[in-house]
Wavefront OBJ file of the C-alpha trace (Angstrom):
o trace
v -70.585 7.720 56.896
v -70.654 8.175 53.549
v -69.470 12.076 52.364
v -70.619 13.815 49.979
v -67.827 15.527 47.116
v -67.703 18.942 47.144
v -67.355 20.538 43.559
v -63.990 22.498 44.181
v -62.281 19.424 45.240
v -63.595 17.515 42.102
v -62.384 20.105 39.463
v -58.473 20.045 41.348
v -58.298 16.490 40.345
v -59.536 16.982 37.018
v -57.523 19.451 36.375
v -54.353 17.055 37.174
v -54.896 14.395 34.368
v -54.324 16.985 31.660
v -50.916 17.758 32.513
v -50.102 13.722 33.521
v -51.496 13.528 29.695
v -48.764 15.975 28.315
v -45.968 14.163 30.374
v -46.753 10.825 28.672
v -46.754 12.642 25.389
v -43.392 14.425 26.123
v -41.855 10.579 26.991
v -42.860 9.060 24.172
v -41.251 11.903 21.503
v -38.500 11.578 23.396
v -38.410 7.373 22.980
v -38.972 8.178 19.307
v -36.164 10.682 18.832
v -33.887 8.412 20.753
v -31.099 6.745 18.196
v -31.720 3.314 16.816
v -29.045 0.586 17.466
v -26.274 0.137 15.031
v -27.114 -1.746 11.952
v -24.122 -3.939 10.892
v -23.976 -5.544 7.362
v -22.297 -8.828 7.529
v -20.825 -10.122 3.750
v -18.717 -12.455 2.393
v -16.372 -11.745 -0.416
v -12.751 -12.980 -2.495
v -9.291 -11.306 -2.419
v -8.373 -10.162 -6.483
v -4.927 -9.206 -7.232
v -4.260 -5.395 -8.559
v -1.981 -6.079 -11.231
v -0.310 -4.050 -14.148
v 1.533 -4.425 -17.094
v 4.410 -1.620 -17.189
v 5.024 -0.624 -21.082
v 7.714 1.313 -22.925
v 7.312 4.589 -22.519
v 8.856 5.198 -25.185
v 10.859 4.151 -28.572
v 14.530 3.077 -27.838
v 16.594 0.558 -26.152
v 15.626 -1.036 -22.347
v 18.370 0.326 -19.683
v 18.981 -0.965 -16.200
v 16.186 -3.565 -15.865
v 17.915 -6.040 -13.237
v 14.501 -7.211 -11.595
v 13.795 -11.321 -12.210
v 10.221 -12.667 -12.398
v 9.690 -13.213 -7.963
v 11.932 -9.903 -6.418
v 9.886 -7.510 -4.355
v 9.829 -3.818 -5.860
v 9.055 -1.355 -3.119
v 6.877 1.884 -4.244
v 8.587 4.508 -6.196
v 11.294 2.355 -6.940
v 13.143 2.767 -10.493
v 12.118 -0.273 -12.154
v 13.916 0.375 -16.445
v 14.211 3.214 -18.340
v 14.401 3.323 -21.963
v 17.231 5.294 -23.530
v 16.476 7.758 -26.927
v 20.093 6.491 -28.900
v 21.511 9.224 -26.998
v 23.537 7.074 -24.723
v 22.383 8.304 -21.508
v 22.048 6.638 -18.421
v 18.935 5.781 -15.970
v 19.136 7.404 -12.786
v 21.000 5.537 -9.936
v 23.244 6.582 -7.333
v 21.467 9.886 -6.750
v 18.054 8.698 -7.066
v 19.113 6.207 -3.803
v 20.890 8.910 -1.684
v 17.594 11.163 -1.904
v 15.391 8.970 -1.115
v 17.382 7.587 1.710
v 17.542 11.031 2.661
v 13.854 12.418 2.663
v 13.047 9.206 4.692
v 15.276 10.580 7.302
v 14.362 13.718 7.248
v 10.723 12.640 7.716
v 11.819 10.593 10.548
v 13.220 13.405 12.319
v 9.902 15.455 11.338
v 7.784 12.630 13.042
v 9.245 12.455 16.299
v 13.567 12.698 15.588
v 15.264 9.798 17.631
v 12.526 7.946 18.055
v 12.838 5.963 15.084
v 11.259 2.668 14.837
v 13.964 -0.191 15.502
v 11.622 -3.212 15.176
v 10.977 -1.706 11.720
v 14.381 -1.172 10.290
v 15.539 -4.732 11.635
v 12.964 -5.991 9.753
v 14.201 -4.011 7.088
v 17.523 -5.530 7.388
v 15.845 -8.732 7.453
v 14.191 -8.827 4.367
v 17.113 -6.959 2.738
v 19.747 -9.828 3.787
v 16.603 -12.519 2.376
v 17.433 -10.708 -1.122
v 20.713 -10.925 -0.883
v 20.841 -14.550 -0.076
v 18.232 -15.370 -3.476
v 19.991 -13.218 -5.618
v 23.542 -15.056 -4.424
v 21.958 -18.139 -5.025
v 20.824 -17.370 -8.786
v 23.766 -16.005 -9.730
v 26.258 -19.244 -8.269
v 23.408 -21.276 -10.162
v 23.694 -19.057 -13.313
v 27.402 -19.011 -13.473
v 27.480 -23.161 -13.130
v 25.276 -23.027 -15.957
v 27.235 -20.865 -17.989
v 30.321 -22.990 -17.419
v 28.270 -25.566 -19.244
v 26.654 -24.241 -21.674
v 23.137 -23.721 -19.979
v 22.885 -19.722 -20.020
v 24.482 -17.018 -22.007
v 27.164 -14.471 -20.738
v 24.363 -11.863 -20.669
v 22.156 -13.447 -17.927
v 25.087 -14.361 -15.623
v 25.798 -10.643 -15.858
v 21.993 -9.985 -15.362
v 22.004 -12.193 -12.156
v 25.521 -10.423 -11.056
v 23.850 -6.834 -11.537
v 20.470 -8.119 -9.408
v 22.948 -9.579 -6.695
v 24.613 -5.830 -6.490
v 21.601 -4.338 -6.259
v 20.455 -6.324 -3.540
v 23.789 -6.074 -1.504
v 23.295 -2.009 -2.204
v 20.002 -2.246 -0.855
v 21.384 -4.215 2.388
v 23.929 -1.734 2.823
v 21.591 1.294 2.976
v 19.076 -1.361 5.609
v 22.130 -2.124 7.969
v 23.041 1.886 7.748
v 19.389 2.481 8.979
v 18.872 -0.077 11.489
v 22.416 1.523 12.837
v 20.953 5.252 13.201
v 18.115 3.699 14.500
v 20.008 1.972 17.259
v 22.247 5.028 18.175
v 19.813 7.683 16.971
v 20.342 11.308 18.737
v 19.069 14.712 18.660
v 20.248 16.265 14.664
v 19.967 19.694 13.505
v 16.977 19.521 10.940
v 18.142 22.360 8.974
v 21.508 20.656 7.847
v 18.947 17.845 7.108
v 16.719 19.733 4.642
v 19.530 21.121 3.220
v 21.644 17.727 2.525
v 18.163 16.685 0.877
v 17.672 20.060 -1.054
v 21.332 19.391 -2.574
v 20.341 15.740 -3.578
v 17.656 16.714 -4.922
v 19.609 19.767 -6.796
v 21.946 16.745 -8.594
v 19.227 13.903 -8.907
v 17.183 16.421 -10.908
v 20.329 17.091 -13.219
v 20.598 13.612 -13.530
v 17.171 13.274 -15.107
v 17.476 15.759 -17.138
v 20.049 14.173 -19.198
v 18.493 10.594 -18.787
v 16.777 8.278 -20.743
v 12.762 7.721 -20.209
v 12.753 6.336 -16.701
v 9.891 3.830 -15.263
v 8.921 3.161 -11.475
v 6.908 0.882 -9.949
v 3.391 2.389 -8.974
v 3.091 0.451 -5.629
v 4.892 -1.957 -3.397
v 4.372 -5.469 -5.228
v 6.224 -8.820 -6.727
v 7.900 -8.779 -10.510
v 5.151 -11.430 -12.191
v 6.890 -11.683 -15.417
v 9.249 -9.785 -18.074
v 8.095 -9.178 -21.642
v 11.530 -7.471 -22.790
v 15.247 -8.072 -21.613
v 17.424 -5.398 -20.664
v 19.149 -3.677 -24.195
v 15.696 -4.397 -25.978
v 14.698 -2.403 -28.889
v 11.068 -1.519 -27.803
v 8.551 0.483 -29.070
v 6.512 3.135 -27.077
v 3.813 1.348 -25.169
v 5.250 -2.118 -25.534
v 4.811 -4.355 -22.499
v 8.208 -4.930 -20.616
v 7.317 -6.087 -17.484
v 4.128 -7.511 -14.703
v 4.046 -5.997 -11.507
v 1.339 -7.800 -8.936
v 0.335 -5.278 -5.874
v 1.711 -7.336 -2.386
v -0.626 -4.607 -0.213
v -3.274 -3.248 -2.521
v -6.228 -5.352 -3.612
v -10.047 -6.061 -4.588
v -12.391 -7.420 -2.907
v -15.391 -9.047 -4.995
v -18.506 -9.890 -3.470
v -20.840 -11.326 -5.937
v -24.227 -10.365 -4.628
v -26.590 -6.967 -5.095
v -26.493 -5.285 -2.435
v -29.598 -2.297 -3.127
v -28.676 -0.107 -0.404
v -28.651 4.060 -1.384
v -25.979 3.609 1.670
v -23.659 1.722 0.159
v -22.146 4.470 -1.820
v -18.673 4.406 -3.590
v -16.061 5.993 -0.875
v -17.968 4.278 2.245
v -15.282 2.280 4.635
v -15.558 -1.199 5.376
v -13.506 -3.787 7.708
v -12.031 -6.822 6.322
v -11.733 -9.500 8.055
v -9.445 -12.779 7.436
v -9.201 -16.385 8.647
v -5.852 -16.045 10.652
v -5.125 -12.705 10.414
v -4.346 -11.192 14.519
v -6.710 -7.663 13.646
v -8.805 -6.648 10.900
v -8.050 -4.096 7.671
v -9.715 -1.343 6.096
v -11.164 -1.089 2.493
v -13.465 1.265 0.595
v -16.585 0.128 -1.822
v -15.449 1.208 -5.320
v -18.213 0.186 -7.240
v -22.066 -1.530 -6.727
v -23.654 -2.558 -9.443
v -26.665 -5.309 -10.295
v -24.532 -8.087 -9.977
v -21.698 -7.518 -7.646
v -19.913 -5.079 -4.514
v -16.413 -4.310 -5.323
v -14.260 -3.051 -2.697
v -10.762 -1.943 -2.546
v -7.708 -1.710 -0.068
v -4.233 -0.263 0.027
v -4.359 -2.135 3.822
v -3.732 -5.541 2.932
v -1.609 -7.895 4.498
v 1.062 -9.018 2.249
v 0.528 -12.701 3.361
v -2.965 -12.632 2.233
v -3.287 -14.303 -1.592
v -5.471 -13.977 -4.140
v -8.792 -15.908 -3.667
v -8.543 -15.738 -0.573
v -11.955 -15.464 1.498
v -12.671 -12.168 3.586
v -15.586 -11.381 5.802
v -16.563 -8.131 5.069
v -18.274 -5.642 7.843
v -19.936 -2.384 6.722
v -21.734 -0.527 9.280
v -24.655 1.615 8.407
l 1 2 3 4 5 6 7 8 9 10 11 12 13 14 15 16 17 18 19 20 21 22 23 24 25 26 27 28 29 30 31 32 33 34 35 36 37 38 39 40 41 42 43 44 45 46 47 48 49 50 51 52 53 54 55 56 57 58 59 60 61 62 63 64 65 66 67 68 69 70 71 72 73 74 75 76 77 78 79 80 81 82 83 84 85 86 87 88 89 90 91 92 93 94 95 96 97 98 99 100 101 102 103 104 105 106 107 108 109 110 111 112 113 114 115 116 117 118 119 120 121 122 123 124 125 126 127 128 129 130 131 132 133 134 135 136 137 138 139 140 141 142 143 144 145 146 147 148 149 150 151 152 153 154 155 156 157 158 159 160 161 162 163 164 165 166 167 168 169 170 171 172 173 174 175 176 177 178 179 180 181 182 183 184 185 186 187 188 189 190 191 192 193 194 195 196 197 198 199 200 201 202 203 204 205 206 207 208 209 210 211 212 213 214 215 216 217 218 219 220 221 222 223 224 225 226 227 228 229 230 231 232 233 234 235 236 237 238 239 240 241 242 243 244 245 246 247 248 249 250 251 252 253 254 255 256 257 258 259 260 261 262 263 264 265 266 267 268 269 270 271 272 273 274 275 276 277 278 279 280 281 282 283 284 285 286 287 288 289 290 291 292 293 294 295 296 297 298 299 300 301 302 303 304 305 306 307 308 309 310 311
């Protein structure tokens, strides 16, 4: 039989679908609050090669430029100087021991005997590669010079580049030793053998000529004045071409207010085993330009990237 609704049991059940109402509404800020998925930009852009032309830094004569068009100049290496008339030297033997120095004391700093083997064999590696080119030139430079084909000058060029790169295997081999018998050292006598070398490479430079080094790790491209010169300040002397630092054009607009100089990207590269960083530098109308101190050395210029920006 059919019952008829009471009025109190009619108002409880009203009364439920307000707060059912509010519990919807609560779910659906919270859906709308919730993060959106990563947005990932996908572009395409072309390797350019940072180079720079190294000038005279002064008026006087070119001193100590051994480096031929094709050796590999590490970072902070002294590249020529250019002496005042004074007859002063560029700095050598001291500059070497310091820096050999400071890179074992920052060794020690980062972790003491655990010193990277795989790293100073391939050191060794690349320092025995030089030695073997620059022996080469100079047996082919001395056959020419026994007929005629060169002067006396660039046979003692070549002989001065092939010292330089035996030095530089010396002080590899040293390394890759400590690295393979490395032990506990007393940091203090560390800092102070550096403090000293620093103490005479400083009086060194004080009586030397103008001295240039290279501004990043790259390849000699070519050499506007030979070692002796007479140059004038600002003159071109020699190329440098950056083997780790780069562009990266992408010829497109991209309008995004995100896209702002400073803002990391990933590079990516047919055959490469991982990816490398960049930064955007600059975008414009016409083009994105990024930038990377990342690159793999074996990477050329022209050379395609995929580029991944996340936003």
């Amino acid at each position: 039989m059919y019952s008829k609704q009471t009025p109190r049991s009619k108002h409880k059940r009203t009364s439920v679908l307000p707060f059912f109402l509010l519990l919807c509404a609560a779910l659906v800020a919270l859906a709308g609050c919730a993060r959106p998925g990563r947005q990932v930009l996908h572009l395409q852009g072309r390797i350019e090669a940072v180079t720079t032309t190294l000038p005279a830094p002064a008026d006087g004569k070119v001193q100590g430029l051994i480096v031929e068009k094709g050796d590999r100049i590490r970072k902070g290496e002294p590249l020529f100087g250019v002496a005042d008339g004074t007859g002063t030297n560029v700095p050598g033997k001291a500059a070497r021991e310091l820096a050999q120095a400071q890179a074992e004391l920052r060794r020690l700093q980062a972790g003491g005997p655990a010193v990277d083997r795989a790293a100073a064999a391939a050191t060794v590696q690349g320092a025995l590669a030089d030695v073997q080119r620059a022996s080469a030139t100079y047996q082919k430079m001395t056959n020419l010079y026994a007929i005629g084909g060169v002067s006396k000058r660039q046979v003692d060029q070549s002989a001065q580049t092939l010292a330089s790169a035996r030095d530089r295997l010396a002080a590899a081999q040293a390394e890759l030793r400590q690295a393979q018998t490395a032990k506990p050292s007393d940091s203090a006598a560390l800092q102070a053998k550096v403090k000293a070398l620093k103490d005479a490479y400083e009086r060194e430079a004080e009586q030397t000529a103008n001295e240039v080094k290279a501004p990043f790790t790259g390849l000699v491209g070519g050499l506007q004045a030979a070692n002796g010169a007479s140059v004038r300040q600002g003159q071109p002397v020699l190329t440098l071409t950056a083997t780790t630092e780069c562009y990266i054009r992408i010829p497109q607009s991209v309008r995004d207010g995100r896209l702002e100089p400073g803002r990391t990207v990933t590079l990516t590269a047919p055959g490469l085993q991982k990816p490398f960083i960049g930064i955007i530098r600059e975008n414009t109308d016409r083009e994105l330009v990024l930038f990377s101190d990342q690159k793999p050395e074996d990477l050329p210029a022209g050379a395609s990237v995929g580029v991944e920006i996340s936003l």
